[in-house]
N, C-alpha and C positions, 0 to 999 in steps of 0.2 A: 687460120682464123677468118681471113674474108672469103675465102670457099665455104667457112660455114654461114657467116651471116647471108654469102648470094642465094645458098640454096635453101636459108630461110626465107627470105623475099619471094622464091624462084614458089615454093612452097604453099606459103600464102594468096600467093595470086592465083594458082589454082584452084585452092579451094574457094577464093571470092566469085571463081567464075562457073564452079560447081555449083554452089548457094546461090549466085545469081539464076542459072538456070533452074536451079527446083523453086524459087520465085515465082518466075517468069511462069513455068508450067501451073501453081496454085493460082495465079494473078490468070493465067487462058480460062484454066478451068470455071474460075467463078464466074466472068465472065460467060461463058458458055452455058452458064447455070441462070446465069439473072437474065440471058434471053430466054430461055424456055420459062422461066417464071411472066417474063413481059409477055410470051407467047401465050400462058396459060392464063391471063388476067384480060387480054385480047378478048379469046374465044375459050375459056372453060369448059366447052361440051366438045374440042375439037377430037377426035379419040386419034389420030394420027400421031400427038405428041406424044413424048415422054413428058410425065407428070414431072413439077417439080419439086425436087425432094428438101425441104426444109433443111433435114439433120444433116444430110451431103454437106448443103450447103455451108452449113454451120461448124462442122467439122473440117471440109478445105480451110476457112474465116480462120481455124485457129492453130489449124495446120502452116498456114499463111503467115501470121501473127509471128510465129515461134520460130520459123526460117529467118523472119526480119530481125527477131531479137538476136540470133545467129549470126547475122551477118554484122550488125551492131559488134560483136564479139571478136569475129576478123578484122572490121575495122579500127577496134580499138588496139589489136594486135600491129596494125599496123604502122601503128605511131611506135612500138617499142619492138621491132623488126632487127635492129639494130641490138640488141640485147642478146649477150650468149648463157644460156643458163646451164647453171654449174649442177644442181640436184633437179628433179623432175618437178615442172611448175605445171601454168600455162601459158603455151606459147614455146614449151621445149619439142626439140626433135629428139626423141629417145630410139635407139638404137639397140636391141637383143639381138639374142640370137635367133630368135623363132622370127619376130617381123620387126617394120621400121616404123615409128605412129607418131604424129605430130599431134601435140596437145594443145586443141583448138575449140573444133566445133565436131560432133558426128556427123562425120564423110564418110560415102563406101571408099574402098578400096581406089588410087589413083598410081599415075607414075608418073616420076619425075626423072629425068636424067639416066632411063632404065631400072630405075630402082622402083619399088611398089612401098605405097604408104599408107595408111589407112589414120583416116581423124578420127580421134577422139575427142569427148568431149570432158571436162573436168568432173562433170557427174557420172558418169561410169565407171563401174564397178572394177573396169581393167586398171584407168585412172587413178581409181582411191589404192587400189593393191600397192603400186608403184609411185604414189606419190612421195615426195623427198628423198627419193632414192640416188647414188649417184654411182659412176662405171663402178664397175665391178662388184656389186650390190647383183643379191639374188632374188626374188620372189618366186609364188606359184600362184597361179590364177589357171581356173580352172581343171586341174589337173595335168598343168603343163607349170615343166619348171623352164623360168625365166632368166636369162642375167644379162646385163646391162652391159652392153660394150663402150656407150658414147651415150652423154646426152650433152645438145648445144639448145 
């Protein structure tokens, strides 16, 4: 039982430090976007720049936005880290046969301890298949059949 709650913790701080980095890369980006807007309000006839593009701009902003509500997510997860869940919530480590998916936030693919995990998020579609489910419970998603060996 406390090898499962570590390698939840162990879990979650990865992915905080995944979401932090795709942050950090929307937070360069825009930045990098509102100097070429400062550059093009400078000198507007300069033809050397790249113009600046409004809807770029606008779509990082809420690309941006939707990471931080994400990590909001983790960190609320992280107050109830301590938590072993018995059927598939959020915040469980579900265990099949086919792969191993923490139900979090949408993360690619990571690893932990050699093992490979993949975040989900509570809105997707793999999520709702397998939601309430507990070991030894089957599902099919996608054209793949699924069964539950563990969830904590």
């Amino acid at each position: 039982m406390e090898y499962k709650i570590q390698l939840k913790k162990e879990l979650l701080e990865e992915c905080r430090k995944k979401q932090q980095s795709l942050i950090d890369d929307f937070q360069f980006r825009l930045h990098e976007l509102k100097g070429i807007r400062d550059l093009d309000d400078e000198d507007i006839n300069s033809g050397n720049r790249r113009a600046f593009d409004q809807s770029e701009y606008n779509s990082l902003f809420q690309a941006l936005d939707f990471a931080e509500a994400e990590m909001g997510i983790l960190s609320y997860l992280s107050s109830k880290d301590e938590k072993l869940c018995e059927a598939i919530e959020l915040g469980s480590v579900v265990v099949t046969n086919l792969a191993t998916f923490f139900v979090s936030v949408s993360i690619e693919q990571f690893s932990s301890n050699d093992i490979d995990y993949l975040g989900i998020s509570t809105h997707s579609p793999l999520f709702i298949a397998m939601r309430g489910l507990k070991p030894g419970d089957q599902f099919q998603y996608e054209g793949k059949e699924y069964r539950i060996n563990d969830v904590f």
